[in-house]
C-alpha positions as CSV (number, residue, x, y, z in Angstrom):
1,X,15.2,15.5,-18.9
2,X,12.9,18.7,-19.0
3,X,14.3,19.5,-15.3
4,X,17.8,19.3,-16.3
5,X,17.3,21.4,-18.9
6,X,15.4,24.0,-17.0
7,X,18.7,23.8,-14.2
8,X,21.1,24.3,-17.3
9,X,19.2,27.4,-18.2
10,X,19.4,28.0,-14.5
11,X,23.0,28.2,-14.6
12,X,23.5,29.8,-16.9
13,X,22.4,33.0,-15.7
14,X,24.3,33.0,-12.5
15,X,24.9,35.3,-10.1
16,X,26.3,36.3,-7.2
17,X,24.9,39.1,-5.1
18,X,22.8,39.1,-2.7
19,X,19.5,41.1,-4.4
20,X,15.9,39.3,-3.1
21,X,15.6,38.0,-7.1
22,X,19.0,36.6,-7.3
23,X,18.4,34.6,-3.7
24,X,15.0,33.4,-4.6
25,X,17.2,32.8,-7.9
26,X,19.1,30.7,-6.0
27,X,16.7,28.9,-3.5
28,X,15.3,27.9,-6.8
29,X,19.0,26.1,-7.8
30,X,19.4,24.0,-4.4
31,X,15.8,22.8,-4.8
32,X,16.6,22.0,-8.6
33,X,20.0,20.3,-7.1
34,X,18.3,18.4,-4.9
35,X,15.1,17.3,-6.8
36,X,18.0,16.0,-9.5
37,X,19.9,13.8,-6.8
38,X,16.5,12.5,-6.2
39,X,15.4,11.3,-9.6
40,X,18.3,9.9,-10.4
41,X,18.8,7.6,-6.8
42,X,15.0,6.5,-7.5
43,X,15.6,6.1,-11.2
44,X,19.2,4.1,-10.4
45,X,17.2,2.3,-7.9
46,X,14.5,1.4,-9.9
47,X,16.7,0.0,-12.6
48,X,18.5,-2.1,-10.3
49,X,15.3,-3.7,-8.8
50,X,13.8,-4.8,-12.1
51,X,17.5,-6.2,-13.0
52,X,17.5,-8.0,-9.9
53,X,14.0,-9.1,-11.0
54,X,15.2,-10.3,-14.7
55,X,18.3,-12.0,-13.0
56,X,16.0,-14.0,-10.7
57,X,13.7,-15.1,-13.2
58,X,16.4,-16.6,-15.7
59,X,18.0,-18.2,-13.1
60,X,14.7,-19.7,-11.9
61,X,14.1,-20.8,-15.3
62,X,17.8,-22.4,-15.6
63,X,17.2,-24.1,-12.5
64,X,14.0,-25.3,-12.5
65,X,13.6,-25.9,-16.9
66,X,10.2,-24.5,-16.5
67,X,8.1,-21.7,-15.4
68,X,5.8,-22.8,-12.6
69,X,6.6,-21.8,-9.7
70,X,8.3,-18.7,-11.0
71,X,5.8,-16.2,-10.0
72,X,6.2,-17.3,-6.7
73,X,9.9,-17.1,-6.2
74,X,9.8,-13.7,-7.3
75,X,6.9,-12.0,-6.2
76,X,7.8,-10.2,-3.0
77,X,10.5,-8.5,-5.0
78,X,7.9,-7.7,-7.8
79,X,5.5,-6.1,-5.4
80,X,7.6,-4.4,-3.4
81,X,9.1,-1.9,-6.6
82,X,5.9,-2.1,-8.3
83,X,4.7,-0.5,-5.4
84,X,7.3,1.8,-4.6
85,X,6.2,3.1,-8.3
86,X,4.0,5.3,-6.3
87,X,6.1,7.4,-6.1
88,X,6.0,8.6,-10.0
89,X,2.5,10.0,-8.8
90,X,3.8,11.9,-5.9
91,X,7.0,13.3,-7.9
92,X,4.1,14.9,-10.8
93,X,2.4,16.3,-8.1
94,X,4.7,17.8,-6.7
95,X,6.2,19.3,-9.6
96,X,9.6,17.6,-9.8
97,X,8.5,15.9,-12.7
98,X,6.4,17.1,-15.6
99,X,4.0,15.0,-16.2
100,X,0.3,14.9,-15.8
101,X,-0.4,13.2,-13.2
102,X,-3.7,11.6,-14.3
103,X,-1.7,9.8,-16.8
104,X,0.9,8.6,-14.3
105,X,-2.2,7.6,-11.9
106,X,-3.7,5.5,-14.9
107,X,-0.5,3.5,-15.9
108,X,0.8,3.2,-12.1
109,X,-2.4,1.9,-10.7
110,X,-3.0,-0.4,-13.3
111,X,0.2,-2.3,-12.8
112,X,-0.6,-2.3,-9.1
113,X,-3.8,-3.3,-9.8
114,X,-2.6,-6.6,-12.0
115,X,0.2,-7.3,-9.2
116,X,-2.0,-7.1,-5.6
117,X,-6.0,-7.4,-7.4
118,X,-4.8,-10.0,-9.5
119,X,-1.6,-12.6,-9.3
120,X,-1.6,-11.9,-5.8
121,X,-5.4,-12.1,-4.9
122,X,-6.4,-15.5,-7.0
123,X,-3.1,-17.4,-6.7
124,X,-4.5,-20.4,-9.0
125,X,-3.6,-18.6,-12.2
126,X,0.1,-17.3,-11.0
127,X,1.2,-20.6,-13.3
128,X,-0.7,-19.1,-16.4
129,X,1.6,-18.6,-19.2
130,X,0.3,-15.1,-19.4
131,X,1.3,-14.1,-16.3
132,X,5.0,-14.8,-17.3
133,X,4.2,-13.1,-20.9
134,X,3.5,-10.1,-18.8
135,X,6.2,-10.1,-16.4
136,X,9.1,-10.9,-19.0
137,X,7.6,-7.9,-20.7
138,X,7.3,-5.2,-17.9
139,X,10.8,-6.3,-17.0
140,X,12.3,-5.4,-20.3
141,X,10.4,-2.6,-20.5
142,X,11.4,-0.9,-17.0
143,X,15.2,-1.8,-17.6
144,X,15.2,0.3,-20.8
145,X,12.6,3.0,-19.0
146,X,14.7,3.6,-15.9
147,X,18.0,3.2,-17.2
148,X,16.7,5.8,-20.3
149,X,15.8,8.5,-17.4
150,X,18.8,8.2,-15.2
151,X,21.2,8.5,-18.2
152,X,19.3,11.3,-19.6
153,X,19.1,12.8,-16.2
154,X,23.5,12.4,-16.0
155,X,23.6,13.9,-19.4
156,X,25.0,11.4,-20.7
157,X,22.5,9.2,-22.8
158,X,23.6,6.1,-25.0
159,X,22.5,6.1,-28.5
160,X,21.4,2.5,-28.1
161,X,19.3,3.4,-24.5
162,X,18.1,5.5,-26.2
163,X,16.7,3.9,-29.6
164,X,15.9,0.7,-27.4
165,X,13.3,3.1,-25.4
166,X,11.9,4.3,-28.7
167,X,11.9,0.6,-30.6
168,X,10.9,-1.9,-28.1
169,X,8.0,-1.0,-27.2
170,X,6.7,-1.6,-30.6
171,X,6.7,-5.7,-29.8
172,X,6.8,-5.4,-25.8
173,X,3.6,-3.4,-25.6
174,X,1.2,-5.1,-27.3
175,X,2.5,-8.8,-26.3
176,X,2.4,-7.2,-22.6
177,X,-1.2,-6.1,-22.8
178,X,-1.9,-9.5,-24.7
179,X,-0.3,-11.1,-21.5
180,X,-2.0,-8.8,-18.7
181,X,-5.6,-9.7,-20.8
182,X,-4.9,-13.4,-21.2
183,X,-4.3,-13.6,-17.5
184,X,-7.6,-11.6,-15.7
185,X,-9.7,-13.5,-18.7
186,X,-7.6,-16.9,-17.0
187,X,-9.0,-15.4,-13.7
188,X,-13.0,-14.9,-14.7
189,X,-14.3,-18.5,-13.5
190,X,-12.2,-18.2,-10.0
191,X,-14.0,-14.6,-9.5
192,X,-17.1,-15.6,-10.7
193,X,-17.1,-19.2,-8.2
194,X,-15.7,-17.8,-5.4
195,X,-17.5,-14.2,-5.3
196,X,-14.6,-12.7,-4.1
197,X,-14.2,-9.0,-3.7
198,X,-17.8,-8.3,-4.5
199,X,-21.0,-7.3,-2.8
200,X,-24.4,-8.6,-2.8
201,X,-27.9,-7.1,-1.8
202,X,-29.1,-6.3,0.3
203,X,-26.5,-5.0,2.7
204,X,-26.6,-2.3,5.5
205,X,-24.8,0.1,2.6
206,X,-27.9,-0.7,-0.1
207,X,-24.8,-1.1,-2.8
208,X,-24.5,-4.1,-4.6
209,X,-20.4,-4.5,-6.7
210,X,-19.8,-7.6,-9.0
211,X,-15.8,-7.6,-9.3
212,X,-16.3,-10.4,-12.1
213,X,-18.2,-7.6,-14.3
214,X,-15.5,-5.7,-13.4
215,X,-13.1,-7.2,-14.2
216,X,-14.7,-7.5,-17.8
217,X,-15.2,-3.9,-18.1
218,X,-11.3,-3.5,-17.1
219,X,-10.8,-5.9,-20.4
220,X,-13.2,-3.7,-22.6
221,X,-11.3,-0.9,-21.3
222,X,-8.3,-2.1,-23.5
223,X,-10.0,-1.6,-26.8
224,X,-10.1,2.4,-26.5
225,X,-7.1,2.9,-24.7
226,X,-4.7,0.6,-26.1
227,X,-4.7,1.8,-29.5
228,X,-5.0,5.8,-28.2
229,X,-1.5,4.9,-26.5
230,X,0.3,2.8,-28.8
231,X,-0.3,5.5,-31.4
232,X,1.0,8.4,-29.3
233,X,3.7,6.2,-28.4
234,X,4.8,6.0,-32.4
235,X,4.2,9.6,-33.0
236,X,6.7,10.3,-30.2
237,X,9.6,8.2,-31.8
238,X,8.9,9.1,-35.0
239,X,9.9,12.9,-33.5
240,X,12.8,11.6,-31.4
241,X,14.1,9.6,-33.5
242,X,13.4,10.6,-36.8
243,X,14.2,14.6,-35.6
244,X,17.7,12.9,-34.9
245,X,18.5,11.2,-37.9
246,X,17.9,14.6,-40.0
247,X,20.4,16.3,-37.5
248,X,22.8,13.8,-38.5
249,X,22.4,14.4,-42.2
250,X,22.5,18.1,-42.0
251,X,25.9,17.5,-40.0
């Protein structure tokens, strides 16, 4: 949205001879141009995969009349755009995106941490309830997300994109972290019997790496972080959508 703008301000100081400012000028333009096509083909893209995701799981669920099994019937397509989220990282670095990309690092890698470090990794627990709490959520959540970023990046948001980015969340995000919680904690005994990922002393590296503590520590994690976010995340829609309603008054 904030590169849109900055290409509308762009634009609006035009120009058409040929001085060294008014070519860097527009050099500056084509990149914007181009950078634009980009975000909204991933963001399009996106939005398509995770509808292809809900349309699978309901039809799974239709099908089948329960949810084992689901996991499994979806999770190549799960993996493979969870993992193409990557890319989020790659477009704050490069500046294409404003964002920081610590934050973007957190939130990606912690997906793609619960998708290949856990469901994938210990496939006893890709039944768990949880698992589907947390997928039925980050669908939901990445159909309004993407679909909210293209539109805005088309200039031409929906009202109801719009509020459904800025009121969802308040039930999605804490039954999703509820669901992503439930399922390592459903994980802990096959980690701790198996000793999988983890290193014991001694070794020729004189490091030792318990990935049941971990994964504890990665639950512990939660109680800072969650309510740091989830707070943030109110203040910002109480200046979206709040800032809107006033303009709507005054009009």
């Amino acid at each position: 949205r904030r590169l849109g703008e900055a290409m509308a301000a762009s634009e609006e100081d035009g120009g058409g001879s040929g001085s060294p400012e008014e070519r860097e000028n527009g050099k500056k333009r084509s990149l914007g141009a181009l950078a634009t096509a980009w975000l909204a083909f991933y963001n399009i893209a996106m939005t398509a995969g995770w509808l292809v995701l809900a349309i699978a799981m309901a039809r799974f669920y239709m099908q089948k009349g329960t949810h084992k099994g689901l996991y499994r019937s979806i999770q190549k397509t799960l993996k493979f755009f969870q993992t193409f989220a990557l890319l989020e990282v790659v477009h704050c670095a490069v500046g294409i995106v404003r964002t920081s990309v610590l934050v973007t690092g957190v939130q990606v890698s912690s997906r793609i941490f619960m998708v290949w470090f856990i469901t994938h990794s210990i496939k006893q627990i890709q039944n768990e309830e949880s698992v589907i709490l947390f997928l039925v959520v980050w669908t939901v959540t990445e159909i309004t997300r993407y679909s909210f970023y293209t539109f805005s990046l088309l200039n031409h948001l929906p009202y109801f994109i719009k509020w459904a980015r800025y009121n969802f969340f308040i039930i999605l995000y804490p039954v999703g972290v509820a669901g992503e919680l439930l399922t390592i904690y459903a994980a802990l005994p096959f980690v701790k019997k198996t000793g999988m990922f983890s290193l014991r002393l001694p070794n020729k590296y004189n490091v030792s790496f318990d990935y049941y503590y971990f994964l504890i520590i990665i639950m512990l994690s939660y109680i800072p972080l969650f309510p740091q976010l989830y707070l943030h995340m109110l203040r910002q829609r109480r200046k979206v959508l709040h800032g809107e309603v006033i303009i709507e008054k005054d009009d």
